[in-house]
Structure formats: C-alpha cells, structure tokens
C-alpha positions as CSV (number, residue, x, y, z in Angstrom):
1,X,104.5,109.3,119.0
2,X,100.8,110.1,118.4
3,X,99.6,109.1,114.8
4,X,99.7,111.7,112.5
5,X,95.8,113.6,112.2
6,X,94.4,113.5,108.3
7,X,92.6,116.6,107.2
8,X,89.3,116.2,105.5
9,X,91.3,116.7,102.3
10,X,93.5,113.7,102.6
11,X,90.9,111.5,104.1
12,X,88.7,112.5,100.6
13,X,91.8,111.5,98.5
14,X,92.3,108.3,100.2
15,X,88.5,107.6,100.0
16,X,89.2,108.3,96.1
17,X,91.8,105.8,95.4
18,X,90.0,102.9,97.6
19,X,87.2,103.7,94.7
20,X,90.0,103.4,92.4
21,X,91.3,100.7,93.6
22,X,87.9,98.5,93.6
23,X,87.4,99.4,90.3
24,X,90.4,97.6,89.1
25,X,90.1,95.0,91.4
26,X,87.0,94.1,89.6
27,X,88.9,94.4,86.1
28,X,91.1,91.7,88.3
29,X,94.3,94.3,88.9
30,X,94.9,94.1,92.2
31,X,96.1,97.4,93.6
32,X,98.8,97.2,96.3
33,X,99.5,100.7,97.8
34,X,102.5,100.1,99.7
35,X,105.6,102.2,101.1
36,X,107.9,101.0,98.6
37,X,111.4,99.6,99.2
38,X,114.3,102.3,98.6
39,X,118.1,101.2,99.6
40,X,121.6,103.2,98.3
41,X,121.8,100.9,95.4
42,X,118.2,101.0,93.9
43,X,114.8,102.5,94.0
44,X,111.4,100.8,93.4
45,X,109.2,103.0,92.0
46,X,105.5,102.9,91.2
47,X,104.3,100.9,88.7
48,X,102.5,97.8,87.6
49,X,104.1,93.6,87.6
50,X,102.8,90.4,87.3
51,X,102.9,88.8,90.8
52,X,102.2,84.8,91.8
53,X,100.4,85.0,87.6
54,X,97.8,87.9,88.4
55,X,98.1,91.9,87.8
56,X,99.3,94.7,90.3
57,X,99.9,97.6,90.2
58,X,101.9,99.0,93.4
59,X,101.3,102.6,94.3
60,X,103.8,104.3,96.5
61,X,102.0,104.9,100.0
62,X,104.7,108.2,100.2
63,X,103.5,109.9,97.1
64,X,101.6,113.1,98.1
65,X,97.6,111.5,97.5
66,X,97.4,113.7,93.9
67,X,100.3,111.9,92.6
68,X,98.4,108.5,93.5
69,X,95.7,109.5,92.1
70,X,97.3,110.7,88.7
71,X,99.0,107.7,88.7
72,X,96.2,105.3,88.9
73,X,94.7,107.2,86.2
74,X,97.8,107.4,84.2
75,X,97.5,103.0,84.3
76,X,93.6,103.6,83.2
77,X,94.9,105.6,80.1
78,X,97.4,103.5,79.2
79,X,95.6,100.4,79.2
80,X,92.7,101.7,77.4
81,X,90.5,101.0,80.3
82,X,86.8,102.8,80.3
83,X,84.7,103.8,83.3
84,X,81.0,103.1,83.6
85,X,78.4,106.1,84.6
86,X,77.7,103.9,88.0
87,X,81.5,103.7,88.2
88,X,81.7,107.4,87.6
89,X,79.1,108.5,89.6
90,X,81.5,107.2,92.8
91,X,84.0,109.7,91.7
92,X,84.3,113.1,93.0
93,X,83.5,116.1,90.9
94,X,87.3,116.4,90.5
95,X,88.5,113.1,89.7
96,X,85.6,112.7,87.0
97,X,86.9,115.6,85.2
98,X,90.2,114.6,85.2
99,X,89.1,111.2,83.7
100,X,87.0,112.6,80.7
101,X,89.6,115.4,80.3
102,X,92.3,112.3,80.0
103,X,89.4,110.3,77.8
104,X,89.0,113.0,75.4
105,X,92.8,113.6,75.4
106,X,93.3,109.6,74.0
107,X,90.7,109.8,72.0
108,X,92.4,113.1,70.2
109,X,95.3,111.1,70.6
110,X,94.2,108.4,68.7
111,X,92.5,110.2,66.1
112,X,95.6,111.8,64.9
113,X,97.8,108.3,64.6
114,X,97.6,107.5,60.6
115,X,97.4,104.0,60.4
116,X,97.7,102.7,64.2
117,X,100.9,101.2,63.1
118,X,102.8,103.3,65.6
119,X,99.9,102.4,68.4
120,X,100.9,100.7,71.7
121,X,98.7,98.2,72.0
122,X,98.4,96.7,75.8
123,X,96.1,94.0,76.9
124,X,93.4,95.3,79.6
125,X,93.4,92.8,81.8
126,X,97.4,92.5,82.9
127,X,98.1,96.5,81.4
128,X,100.1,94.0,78.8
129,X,103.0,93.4,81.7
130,X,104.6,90.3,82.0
131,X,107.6,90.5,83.9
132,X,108.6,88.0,86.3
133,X,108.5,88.8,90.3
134,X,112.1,89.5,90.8
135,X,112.1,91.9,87.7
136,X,109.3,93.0,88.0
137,X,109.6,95.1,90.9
138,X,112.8,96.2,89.5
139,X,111.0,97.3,86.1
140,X,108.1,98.7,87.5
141,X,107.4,101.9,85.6
C-alpha cells in the first residue's frame, strides 16, 4: 500500500506543531505526538503526564492537524505560558492570531476574577501535573 500523499495544507500544519513543539521543548515539555493506545476497555486521550520525572505532553497523531494544534495551544493557556516576538515570528499568520486572540481572552479572563481566590494556579514548567506513569496516561486530560 503506497503511503498516503500530504497536501500542502497538512504538510503546513505539521510544520506548525514541530514549531510548537520546539518551543516547549525549550520550556523543557517534551512533546510526544503519538497514535495513542485505544482498547474495548479504555481510551487514552490527549493530554499532558509526568514521565521518567520530566513533562509531556502526548498529542494524538489521529487528531485532524487543527485539533493538534488547538490543543497545544489549549496547554499554552492553561499553563500561563507566553510567546516571544522571535517565537511568534515562526508562526503562521493563522496560528499567531489564534494565540493573541487566546492571550487577550486570559487576560479578560483574569481581569474579571475578584480576588484570584478562585484562580487555578499551575506551575509552567510541568503544566502543574504530577501523576505517576501508570496514571498518568490514564488521567491524561
């Protein structure tokens, strides 16, 4: 069976979440993106673990490329991570939107909480996981 052709579209997308992915890896969150195990009795889904003491987050190879993208970005939002301009500047035009769109967004969001008291507060370096391996896979979000 010949491998399956990528159109320009999908090879952009993939170029994306390499970028993506080296940006975290220099935060020290490696990012795995892996066809993830699925059986009758469970599911693993997307989400980031503490593996052998060091962050990951594991990306479903399956998704459609948008939903790996949103969902890298999703982990970038929720662990208060920032971009720098060089960083930025790798983007395309459309991820770098949807990354100030999501910025301003927490930045309303934030804004709005009264006294932080009700603020999830996760640590930026392990996205404020600590789950073992064997749950961790289980519990990934």
């Amino acid at each position: 069976m010949a491998p399956k052709v990528k159109s320009k579209q999908e090879r952009e997308a993939d170029r994306q979440l390499r970028i993506l992915g080296k940006i975290l890896e220099a935060r020290g969150i490696s990012v795995r993106r892996e066809k993830l195990s699925r059986g009758p009795a469970f599911r693993v889904k997307s989400g980031e673990c503490i593996y052998t003491g060091k962050p990951h987050l594991f990306v479903d190879r399956r998704l459609p490329s948008e939903q790996q993208i949103s969902l890298i970005l999703d982990f970038f939002q929720e662990c208060s991570l920032t971009l720098e301009d060089a960083e930025l500047e790798q983007l395309s035009d459309k991820i770098r939107r949807q990354v100030v769109r999501r910025l301003s967004q927490t930045s309303a969001d934030e804004s709005s909480l009264d006294s932080g008291d009700s603020e999830l507060q996760l640590d930026s370096a392990t996205g404020g996981s600590s789950n073992s391996e064997p749950e961790a896979l289980e519990n990934a979000v």
